[in-house]
C-alpha positions in Angstrom: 0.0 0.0 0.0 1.6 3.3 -0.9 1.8 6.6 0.6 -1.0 8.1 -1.6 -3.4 5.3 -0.7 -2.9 5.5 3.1 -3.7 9.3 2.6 -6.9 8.4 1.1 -7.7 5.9 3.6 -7.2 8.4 6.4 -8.8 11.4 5.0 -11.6 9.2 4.6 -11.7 8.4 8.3 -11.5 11.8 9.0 -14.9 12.4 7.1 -16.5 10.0 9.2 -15.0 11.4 12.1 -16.3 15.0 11.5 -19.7 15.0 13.4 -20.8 12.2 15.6 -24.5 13.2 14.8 -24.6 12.7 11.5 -21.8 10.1 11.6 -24.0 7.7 9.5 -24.5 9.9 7.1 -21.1 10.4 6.8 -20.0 6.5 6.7 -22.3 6.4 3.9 -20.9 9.1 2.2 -16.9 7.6 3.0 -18.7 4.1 1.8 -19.6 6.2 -1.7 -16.1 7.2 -2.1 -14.6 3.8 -1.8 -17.1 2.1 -4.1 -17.2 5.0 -7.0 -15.0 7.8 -6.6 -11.6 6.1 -5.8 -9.6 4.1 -8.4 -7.1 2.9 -6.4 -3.6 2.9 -7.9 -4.6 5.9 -10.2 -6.5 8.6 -7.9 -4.4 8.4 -4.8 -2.6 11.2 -5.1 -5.2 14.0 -6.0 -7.9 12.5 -4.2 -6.3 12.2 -1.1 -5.1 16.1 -1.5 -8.8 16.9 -2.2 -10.3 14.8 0.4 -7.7 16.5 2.7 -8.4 20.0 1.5 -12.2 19.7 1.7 -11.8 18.1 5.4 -9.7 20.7 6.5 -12.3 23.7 5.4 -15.3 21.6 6.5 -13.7 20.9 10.1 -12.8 24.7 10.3 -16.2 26.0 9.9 -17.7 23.3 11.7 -15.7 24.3 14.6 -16.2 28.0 13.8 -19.9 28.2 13.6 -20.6 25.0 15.9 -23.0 24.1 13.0 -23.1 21.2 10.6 -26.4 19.4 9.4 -27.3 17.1 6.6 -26.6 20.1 4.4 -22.9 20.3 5.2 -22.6 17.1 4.0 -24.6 17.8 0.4 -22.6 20.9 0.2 -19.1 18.7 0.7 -20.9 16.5 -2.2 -21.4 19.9 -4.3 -17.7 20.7 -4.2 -16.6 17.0 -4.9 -19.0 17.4 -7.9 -17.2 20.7 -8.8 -13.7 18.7 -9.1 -15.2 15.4 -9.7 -13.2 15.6 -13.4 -10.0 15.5 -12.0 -10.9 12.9 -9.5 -12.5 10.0 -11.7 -13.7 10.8 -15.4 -16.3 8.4 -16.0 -18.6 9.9 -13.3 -20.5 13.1 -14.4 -23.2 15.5 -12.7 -26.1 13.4 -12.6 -24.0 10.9 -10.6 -23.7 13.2 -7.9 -27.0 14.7 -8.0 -28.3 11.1 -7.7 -25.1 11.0 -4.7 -27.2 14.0 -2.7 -30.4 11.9 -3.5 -28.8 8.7 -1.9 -27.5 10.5 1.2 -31.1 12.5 1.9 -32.9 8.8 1.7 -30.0 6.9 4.0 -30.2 10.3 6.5 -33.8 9.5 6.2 -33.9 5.9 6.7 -31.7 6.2 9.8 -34.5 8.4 11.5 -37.6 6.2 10.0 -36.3 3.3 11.0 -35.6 4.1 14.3 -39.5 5.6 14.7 -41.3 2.5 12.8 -39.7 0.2 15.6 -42.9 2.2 17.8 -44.6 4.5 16.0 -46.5 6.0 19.1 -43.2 7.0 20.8 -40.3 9.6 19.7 -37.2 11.0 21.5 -35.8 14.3 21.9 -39.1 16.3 21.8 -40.2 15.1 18.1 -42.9 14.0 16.7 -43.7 10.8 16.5 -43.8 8.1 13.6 -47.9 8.1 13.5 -48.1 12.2 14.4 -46.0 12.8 11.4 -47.9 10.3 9.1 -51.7 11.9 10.6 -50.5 15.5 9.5 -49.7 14.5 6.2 -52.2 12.5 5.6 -55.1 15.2 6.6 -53.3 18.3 5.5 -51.9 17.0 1.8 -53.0 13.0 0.7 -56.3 13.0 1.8 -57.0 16.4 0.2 -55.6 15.8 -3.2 -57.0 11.9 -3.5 -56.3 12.0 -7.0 -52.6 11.9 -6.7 -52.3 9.5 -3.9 -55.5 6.6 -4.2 -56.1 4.5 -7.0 -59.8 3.3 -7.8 -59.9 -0.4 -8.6 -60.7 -1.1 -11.8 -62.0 -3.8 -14.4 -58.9 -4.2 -15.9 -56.6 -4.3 -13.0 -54.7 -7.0 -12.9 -55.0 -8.9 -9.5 -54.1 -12.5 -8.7 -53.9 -15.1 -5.8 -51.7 -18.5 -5.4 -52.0 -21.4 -3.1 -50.8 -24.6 -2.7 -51.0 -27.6 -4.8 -53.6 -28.5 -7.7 -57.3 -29.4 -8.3 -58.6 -26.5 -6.4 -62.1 -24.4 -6.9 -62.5 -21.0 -6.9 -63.6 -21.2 -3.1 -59.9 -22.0 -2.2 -59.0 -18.5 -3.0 -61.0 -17.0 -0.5 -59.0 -16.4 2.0 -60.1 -18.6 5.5 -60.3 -16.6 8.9 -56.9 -15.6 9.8 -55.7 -16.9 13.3 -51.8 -15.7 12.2 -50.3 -12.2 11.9 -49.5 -11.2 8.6 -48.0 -8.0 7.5 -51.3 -5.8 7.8 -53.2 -7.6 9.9 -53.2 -9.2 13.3 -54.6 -12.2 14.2 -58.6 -12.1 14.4 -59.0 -9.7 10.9 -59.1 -11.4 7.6 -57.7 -9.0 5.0 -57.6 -10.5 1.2 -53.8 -10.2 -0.3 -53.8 -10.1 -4.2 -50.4 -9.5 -6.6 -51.5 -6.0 -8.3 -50.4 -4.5 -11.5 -52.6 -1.9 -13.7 -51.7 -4.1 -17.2 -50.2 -7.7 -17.4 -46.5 -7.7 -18.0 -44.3 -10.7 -18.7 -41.8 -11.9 -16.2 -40.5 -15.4 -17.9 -41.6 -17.2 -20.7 -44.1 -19.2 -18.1 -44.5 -16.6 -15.6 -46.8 -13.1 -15.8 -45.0 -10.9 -12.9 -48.3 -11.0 -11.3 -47.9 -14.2 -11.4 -44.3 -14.4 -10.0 -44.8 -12.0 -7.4 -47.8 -14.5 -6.0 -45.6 -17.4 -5.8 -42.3 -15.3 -3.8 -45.2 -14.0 -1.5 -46.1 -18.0 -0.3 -42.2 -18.5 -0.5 -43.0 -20.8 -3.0 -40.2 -24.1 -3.4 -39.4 -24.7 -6.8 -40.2 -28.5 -8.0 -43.2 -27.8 -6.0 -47.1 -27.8 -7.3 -49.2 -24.2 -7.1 -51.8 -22.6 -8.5 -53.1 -19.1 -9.4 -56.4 -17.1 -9.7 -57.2 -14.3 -11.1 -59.5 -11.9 -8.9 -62.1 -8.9 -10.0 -62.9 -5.8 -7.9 -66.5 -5.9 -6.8 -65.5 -2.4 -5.6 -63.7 0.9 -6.5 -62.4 0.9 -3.3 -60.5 3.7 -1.8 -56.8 2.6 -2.4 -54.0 4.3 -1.0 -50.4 3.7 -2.9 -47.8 2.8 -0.7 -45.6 1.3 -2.9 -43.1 4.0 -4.7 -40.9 1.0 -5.8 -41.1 2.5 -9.4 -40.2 5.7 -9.0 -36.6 7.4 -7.9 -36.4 9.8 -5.0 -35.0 12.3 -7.7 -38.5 12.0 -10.0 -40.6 13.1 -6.9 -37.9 16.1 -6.2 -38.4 16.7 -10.0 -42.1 17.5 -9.9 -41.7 21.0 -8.2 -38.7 21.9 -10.5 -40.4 20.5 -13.6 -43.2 22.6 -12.6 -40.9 25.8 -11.8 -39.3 25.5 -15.0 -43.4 25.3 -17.1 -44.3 28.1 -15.1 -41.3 30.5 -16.2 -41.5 29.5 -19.4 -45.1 30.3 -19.6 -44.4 34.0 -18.5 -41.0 34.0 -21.2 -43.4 33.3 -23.5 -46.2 35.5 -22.8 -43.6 38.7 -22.5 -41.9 37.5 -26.1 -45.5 37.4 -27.9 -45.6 41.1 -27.3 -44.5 42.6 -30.6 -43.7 45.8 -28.3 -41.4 44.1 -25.7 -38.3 46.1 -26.5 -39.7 49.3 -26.8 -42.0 49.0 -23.6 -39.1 47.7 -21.6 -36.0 49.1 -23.2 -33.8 50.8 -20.4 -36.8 50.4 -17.7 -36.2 48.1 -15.3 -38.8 49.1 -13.4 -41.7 48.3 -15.9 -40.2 44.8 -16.1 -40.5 44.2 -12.7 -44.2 45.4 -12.4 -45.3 43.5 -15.2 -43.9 40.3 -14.2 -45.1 40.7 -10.7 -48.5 41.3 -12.3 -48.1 38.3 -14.7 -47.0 36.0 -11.5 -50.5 37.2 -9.7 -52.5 35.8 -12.8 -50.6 32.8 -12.9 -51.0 32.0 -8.8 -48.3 28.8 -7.6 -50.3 25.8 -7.6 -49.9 24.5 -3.9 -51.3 21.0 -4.9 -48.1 19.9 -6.8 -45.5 21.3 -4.2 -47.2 19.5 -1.8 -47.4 16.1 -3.6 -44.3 16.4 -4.0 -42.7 17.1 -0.7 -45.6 14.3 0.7 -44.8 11.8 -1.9 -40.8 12.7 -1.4 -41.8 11.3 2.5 -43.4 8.4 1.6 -40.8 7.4 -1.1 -38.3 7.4 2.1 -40.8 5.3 4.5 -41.4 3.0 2.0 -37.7 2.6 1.4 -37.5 1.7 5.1 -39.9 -0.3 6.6 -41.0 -3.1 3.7 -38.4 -5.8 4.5 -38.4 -9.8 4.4 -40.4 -11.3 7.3 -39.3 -15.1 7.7 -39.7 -14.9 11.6 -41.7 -18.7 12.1 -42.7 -17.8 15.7 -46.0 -15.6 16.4 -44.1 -13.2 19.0 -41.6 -12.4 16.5 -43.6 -11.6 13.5 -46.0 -10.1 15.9 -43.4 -7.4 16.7 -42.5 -7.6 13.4 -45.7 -6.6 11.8 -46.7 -4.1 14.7 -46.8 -1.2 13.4 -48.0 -2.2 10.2 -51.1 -2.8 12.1 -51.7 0.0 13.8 -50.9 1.9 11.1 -53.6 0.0 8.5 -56.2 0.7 11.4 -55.2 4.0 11.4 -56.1 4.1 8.2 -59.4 1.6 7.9 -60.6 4.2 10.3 -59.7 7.0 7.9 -62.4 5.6 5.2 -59.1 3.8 3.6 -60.3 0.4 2.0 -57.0 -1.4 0.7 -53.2 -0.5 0.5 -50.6 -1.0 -2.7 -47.3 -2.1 -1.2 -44.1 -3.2 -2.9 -43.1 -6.7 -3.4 -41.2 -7.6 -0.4 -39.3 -10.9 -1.5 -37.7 -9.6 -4.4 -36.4 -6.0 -4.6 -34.6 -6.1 -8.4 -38.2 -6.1 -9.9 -41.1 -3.2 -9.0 -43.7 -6.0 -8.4 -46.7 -4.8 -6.4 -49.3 -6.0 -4.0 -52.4 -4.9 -2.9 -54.0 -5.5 0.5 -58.2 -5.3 0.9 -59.5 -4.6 4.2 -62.8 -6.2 3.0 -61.9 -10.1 1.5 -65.7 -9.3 -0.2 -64.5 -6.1 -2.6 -62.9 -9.0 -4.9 -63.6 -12.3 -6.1 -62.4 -15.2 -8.4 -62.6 -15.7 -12.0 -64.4 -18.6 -12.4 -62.3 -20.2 -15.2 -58.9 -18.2 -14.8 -57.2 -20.8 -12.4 -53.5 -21.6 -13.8 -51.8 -25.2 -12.6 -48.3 -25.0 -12.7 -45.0 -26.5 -11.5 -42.5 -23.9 -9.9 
């Protein structure tokens, strides 16, 4: 190991050093730098001299204003972005944009996780995990439905496996529930279906639908199963949960997209008028009045800053608490699934009627699942049961 290498080794120790609060954060961030900034045997040299500079003027302010906060550490990522092309040349801006992104959903995932383990308690005078979740919900998802529920319809595609062959229709009803599952506690019987809006193919045997079903059961391969296809009797009232097809820097995107359509509305409204340069020609002050009166015509739309920010939150608790359950004891799944249930009564009392959740089993594909509170608001299609081998 040379000289240059042991530099960048103990800068990087130095990073995760800097603030004990955000010192996970920071690991992540060091972690980052390993993995995809440092080509070791080729970098050493400048980015250990970087790393060094950057630690040195991050430390000084830190102990200068006594401040630091997550954005310290997106500012440090700003100014490695700034050199980034003498450090390593195949990484460009949107690599460290999508860098920030990463950092804001592990600062996040540190706090969410820590809350979801009891949602009615919190530390340090916040808020708690159901608190936070209640004031969203009221103030932004439950009065803009249209961007947050999904209305179950006709050709939605559902579906339901079980075990072995020769089976009715009946067998996909779901029996009374004496287990916990992930929404529901022992005592409720909520209907789990595979969910997708259109079929798509996962295999040459397998719809994802399909597939998604069988990694729910943990199915064995070898094995016998088969699967049903289900209808809503119901709209429903359907609140999406899943965000597993989406990017944390799509839902920042909304509000900038939408900036960026609003200026351009008022560019293009001022360059229609054949009269621009004469009205405005060394008059500042006209300008200013005009556009003021052009931004009062064209009011902000508050709906899609708050989906945003709301679906920005929920992109980060979904990122945090759908994880494998293979606990085979009731006591451990039932503090596994705890909050889960108190947070789909929560939301059963709400006027919520189902939930669409990400595939837990398999996270390299954005398979879906959907939850009913009511087994009744869908049923089997006679004549759509598939026998298969695994």
């Amino acid at each position: 190991m040379n000289c240059s290498n042991i530099g960048v080794l103990d800068e990087l120790q130095k990073l995760e050093n800097m603030c004990g609060e955000y010192s996970g954060e920071l690991k992540f961030l060091s972690k980052k730098i390993r993995r995809d900034i440092w080509i070791s045997g080729k970098n050493d040299y400048i980015l250990s001299k970087m790393l060094k500079t950057f630690n040195l003027v991050f430390e000084c302010m830190y102990n200068i204003t006594g401040e630091f906060s997550l954005g310290t550490i997106i500012e440090y990522v700003l100014c490695l972005s700034k050199y980034g092309i003498f450090i390593n040349l195949a990484l460009n801006a949107t690599y460290y944009q999508k860098l920030i992104d990463d950092i804001q959903m592990e600062s996040a995932r540190l706090i969410i996780e820590e809350q979801w383990k009891d949602i009615y308690a919190s530390k340090d005078g916040m808020k708690t995990f159901i608190e936070i979740f209640d004031d969203i919900f009221t103030k932004c998802i439950n009065l803009y439905k249209d961007k947050f529920f999904h209305e179950l319809k006709s050709t939605d595609v559902l579906c339901r496996a079980v075990r072995d062959w020769n089976h009715d229709t009946d067998r996909f009803i779901p029996w009374s529930n004496k287990t916990n599952n992930r929404w529901n506690p022992p005592g409720k019987t909520y209907l789990y279906l595979s969910f997708s809006e259109k079929e798509s193919v996962y295999s040459d045997k397998l719809s994802l639908n399909e597939y998604v079903c069988l990694q729910e059961i943990r199915a064995e391969k070898g094995k016998k199963f088969s699967l049903c296809k289900f209808e809503p009797i119901t709209k429903g009232n359907i609140l999406d949960l899943s965000y597993n097809d989406v990017s944390f820097g799509q839902l920042k995107g909304i509000v900038s997209d939408y900036q960026q359509e609003m200026t351009q509305k008022m560019i293009d409204e001022m360059m229609s008028d054949p009269n621009l340069i004469e009205k405005y020609a060394g008059n500042k002050r006209n300008l200013k009045r005009d556009i003021k009166k052009k931004q009062k015509k064209n009011p902000v739309d508050e709906s899609i800053i708050q989906e945003s920010y709301a679906k920005q939150y929920l992109k980060m608790v979904c990122n945090c608490i759908y994880k494998k359950v293979d606990e085979s004891s009731e006591d451990k799944k039932e503090k596994a699934y705890k909050s889960f249930h108190i947070l789909s009564e929560y939301l059963e009392n709400k006027g919520v009627t189902g939930i669409i959740y990400p595939c837990t089993r398999d996270n390299t594909i954005s398979g879906k699942n959907l939850v009913l509170f009511r087994k009744e608001d869908a049923v089997p299609v006679e004549n759509s049961i598939r026998e298969i081998i695994y």
